[in-house]
N, C-alpha and C positions, 0 to 999 in steps of 0.2 A: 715262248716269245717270238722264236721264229715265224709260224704258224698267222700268231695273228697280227707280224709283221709285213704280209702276204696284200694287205689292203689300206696298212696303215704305218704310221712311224713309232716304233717303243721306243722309250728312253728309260735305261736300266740306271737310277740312282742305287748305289751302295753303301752301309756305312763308312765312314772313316777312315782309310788309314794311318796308321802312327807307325811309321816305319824309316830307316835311314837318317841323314840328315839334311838334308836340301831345304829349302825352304819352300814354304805351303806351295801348292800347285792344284790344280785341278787335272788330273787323267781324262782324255776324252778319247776313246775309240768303236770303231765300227767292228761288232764281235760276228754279226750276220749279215746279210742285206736287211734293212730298214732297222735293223735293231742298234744303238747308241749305247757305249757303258758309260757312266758318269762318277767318277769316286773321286770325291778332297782327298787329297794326300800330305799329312802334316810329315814331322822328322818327331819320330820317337824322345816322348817325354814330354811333348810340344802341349802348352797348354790354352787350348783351343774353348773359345767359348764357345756357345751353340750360334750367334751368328754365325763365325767365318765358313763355317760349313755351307749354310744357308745361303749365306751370301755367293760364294761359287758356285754351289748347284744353280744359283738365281743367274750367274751371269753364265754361264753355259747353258741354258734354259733361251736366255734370250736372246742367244747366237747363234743357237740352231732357228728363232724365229717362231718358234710354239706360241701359241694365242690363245687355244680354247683345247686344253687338256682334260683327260679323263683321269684322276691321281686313284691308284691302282697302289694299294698300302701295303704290308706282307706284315707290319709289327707295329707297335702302338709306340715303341722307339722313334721310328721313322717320323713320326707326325711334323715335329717341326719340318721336315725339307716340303711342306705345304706350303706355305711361306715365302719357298720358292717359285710357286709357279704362281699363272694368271690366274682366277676365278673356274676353278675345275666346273665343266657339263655335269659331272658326277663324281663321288667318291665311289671305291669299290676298297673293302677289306675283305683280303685275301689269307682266312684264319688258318696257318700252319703247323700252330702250335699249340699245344694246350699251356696258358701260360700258369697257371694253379699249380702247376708241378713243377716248375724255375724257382729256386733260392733266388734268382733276379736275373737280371743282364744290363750290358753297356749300352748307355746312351752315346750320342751323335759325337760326343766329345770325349767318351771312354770312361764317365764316371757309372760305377754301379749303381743300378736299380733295383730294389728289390724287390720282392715279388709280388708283395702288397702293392707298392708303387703301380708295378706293371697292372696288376688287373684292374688299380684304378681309370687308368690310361687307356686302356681295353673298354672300359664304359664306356669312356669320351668317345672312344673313335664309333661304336656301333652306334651312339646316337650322332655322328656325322655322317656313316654312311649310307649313301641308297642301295645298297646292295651288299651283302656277304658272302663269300663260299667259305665252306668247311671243307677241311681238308682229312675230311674222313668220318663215318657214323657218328662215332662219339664225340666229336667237336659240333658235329651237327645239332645232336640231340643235346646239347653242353648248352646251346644257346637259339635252340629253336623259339623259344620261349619271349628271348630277348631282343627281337628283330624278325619283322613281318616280310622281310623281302632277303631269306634265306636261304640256300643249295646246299646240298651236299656233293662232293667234286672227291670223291674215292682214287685210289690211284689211278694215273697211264702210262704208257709205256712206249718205249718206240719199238716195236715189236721187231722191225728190220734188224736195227743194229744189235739186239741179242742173239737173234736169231742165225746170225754168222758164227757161233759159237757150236752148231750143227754143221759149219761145211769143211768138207777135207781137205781145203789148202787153208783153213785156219789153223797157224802153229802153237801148240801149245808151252806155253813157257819152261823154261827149264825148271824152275824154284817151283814150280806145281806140280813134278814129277818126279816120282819116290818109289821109282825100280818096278812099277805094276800094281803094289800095293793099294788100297784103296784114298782115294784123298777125299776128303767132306771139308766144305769149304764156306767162309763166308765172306763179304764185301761190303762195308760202309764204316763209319763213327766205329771207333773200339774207344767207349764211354763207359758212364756209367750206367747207362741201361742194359748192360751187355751183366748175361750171371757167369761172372766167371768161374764159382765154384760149379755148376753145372758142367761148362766147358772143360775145365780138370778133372771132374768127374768121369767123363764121358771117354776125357783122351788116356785116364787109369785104366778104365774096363775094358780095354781095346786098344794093346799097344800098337797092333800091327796097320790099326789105321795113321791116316797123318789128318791131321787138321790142320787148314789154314786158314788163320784173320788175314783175312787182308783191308787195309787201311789205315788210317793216323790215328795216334793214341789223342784224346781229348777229354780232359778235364779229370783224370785219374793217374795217378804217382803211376808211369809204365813198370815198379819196380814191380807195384803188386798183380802186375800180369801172373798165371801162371805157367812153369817154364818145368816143360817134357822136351826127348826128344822127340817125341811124334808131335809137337804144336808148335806152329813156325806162323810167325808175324814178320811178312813182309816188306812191311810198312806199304806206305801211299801209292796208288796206280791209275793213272787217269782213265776215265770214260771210256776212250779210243781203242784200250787194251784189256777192259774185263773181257769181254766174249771170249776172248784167247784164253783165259786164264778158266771162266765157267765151264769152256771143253774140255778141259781138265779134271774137273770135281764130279765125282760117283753120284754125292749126295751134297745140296745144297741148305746150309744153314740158318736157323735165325733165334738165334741162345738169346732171348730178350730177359732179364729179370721181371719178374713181376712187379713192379711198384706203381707210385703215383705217378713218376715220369715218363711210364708205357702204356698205364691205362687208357689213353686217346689215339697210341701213334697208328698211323696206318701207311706199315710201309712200302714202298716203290719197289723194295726187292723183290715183295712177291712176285709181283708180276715179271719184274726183268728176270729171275731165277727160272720162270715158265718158262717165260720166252723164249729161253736157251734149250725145251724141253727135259731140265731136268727134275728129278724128285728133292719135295721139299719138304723141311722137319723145323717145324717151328712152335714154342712156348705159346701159351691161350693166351696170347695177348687177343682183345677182345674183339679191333674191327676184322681180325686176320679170322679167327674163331665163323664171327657173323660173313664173313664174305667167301672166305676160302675153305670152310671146314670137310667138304667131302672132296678135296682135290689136295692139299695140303694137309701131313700128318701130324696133329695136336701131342703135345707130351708136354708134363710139365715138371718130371721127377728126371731126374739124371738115367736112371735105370730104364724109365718109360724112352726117355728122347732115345738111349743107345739103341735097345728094342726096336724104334723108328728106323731108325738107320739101318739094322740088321736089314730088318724087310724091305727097304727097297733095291738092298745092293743084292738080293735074295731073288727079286723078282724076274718073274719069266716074260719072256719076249710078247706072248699075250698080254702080260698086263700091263707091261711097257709100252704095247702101242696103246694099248686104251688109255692110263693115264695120260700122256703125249694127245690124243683125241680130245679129254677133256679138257686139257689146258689149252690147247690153242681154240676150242671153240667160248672160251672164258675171254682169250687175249681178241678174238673177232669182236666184242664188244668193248674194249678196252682203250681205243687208239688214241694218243695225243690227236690227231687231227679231230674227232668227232670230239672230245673233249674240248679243245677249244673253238670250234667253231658253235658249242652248246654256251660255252660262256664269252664268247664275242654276240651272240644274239643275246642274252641275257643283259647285259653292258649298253647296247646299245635301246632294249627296252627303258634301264634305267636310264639315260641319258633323254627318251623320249618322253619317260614320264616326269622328270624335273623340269625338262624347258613347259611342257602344258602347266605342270604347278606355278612357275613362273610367271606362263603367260597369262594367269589365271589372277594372279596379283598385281597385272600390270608391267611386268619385266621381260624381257626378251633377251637370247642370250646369241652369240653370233654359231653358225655351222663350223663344225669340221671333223677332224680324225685321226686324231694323236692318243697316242699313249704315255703317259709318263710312268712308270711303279717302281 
């Protein structure tokens, strides 16, 4: 959002919050330059229909002065805050998620959807929009079929700020350092796409390593974590502080279960775990498999991933620079800037090809260069 803040104004609508108790308000603040957060904020338990949402997104919408918006979707939830704005140039949906593998999720007002729901919801929005990205092969290929003006948008990375994770006055945290012993480490969602029996697997066959989750437990009882002393859940760490904590880790993880909720994801770690140059051991999830397979170590049995692991904390300073060689020539093609400036041109395609359909039926639509998503 930064990025393509650079030429134009985003405005970052969010869902909902139900939290405290004050009465409704709207949050409005500047997170970047050009970039606007936008979130309703109700008092927990508040029973909000799908206007009032609506309606505050609508009037902070029309006090910053926006006219002729690009509405930039991420979930088929979102659609009402449409409603909110003027007559979009263009829609853009921005496919995150594979929604076929959600039991459901919360709408605008916090009531459950289910999954059925959701992928109905999912039609609608691809027959509104003029444009899609997939956010990864298998979303891609999920719905190439179902939309003629389609991308696939793989991960990027900020390759800088991992990259600090390599320099000598970066300090490595205390709680990621276990006497010299080796640590193997990972960083996002501790969900349920995480195989924990792997993970206890892994941390049985190999007392003397340490592993660490690092992040918030979501959407699974944290009783049934498994609990060693070599496996330490630090809980939550912001952005600012992984690179500190990646200089730390031997060997950088990605324990995904195999199911229906992994079968699409393609994720960001990859690349941020390179970027720190270090070795990674990740489950055949599939787009990791198709993009990363000769530079990233595939395992999908407990015994296979420890095996992984052995051999890189095993390897020799030759093959240490050559893998470090091929990952940063991977991360050279990979940058948030060339990614968004691929789909700011693509955007504004679409925005050139609705106003000619328009002006083709007689309608004209006025210039400009906002973002709303």
């Amino acid at each position: 959002m930064a990025r393509l803040a650079r030429d134009r104004r985003v405005f970052y609508v969010e869902e909902p919050i139900f939290e405290g108790e004050a009465e409704p308000f709207t949050l409005v603040e500047t997170r970047a330059p050009g970039v606007t957060r936008i979130v309703p904020w109700f008092a927990e338990g508040y029973g909000a229909s799908i206007e009032e949402p609506v309606r505050m997104v609508r009037q902070a919408i029309e006090e910053a002065g926006v006219t002729d918006p690009v509405a930039w979707i991420y979930a088929p939830t979102l659609m009402p805050y449409m409603d909110a704005l003027p007559a979009p140039r263009a829609v853009v949906y921005d496919c995150m998620d594979e929604l076929s593998a959600f039991a459901g999720m919360h709408d605008l007002t916090g009531v459950f959807r289910s999954g059925r729901e959701l992928l109905a919801e999912e039609a609608r929005l691809l027959e509104l929009a003029d444009l899609v990205f997939a956010g990864g092969r298998s979303m891609y290929e999920a719905r190439v079929d179902r939309h003629d003006n389609i991308h696939p948008f793989p991960s990027s990375v900020d390759t800088d700020h991992y990259r600090s994770a390599t320099r000598e006055e970066t300090e490595v945290p205390d709680d990621t350092i276990f006497g010299g012993a080796p640590v193997l480490g990972y960083f996002g969602s501790i969900d349920e796409r995480i195989n924990l029996a792997l993970l206890d697997r892994v941390a049985a066959s190999h007392p003397e390593w340490h592993l660490v989750m690092l992040g918030p437990v979501n959407k699974i009882d944290p009783e049934a974590l498994p609990r060693r002393q070599n496996l330490h859940y630090p809980g939550f760490r912001s952005y600012e502080e992984l690179p500190a904590y990646l200089k730390g880790w031997d060997v950088c993880l990605m324990p995904f279960a195999m199911t229906e909720a992994t079968r699409s994801i393609s994720p960001t770690k990859t690349l941020e775990y390179l970027a720190a140059d270090k070795p990674v051991v990740s489950t055949p999830v599939p787009d990791v498999v198709a993009e990363y397979s000769g530079l990233v170590a595939i395992a999908e049995t407990a015994p296979e991933f420890a095996s992984a692991c052995e051999k890189f904390l095993g390897e020799s300073e030759e093959e240490r620079a050559a893998r470090i060689a091929r990952g940063r020539e991977v991360l050279s093609r990979t940058s948030w800037d060339a990614t968004a400036e691929r789909m700011a041109r693509l955007v504004d395609e679409a925005v050139r090809a609705r106003g000619a359909d328009s002006l083709a039926r007689g309608a004209s639509r006025p210039s400009g260069g906002e973002r709303v998503g």
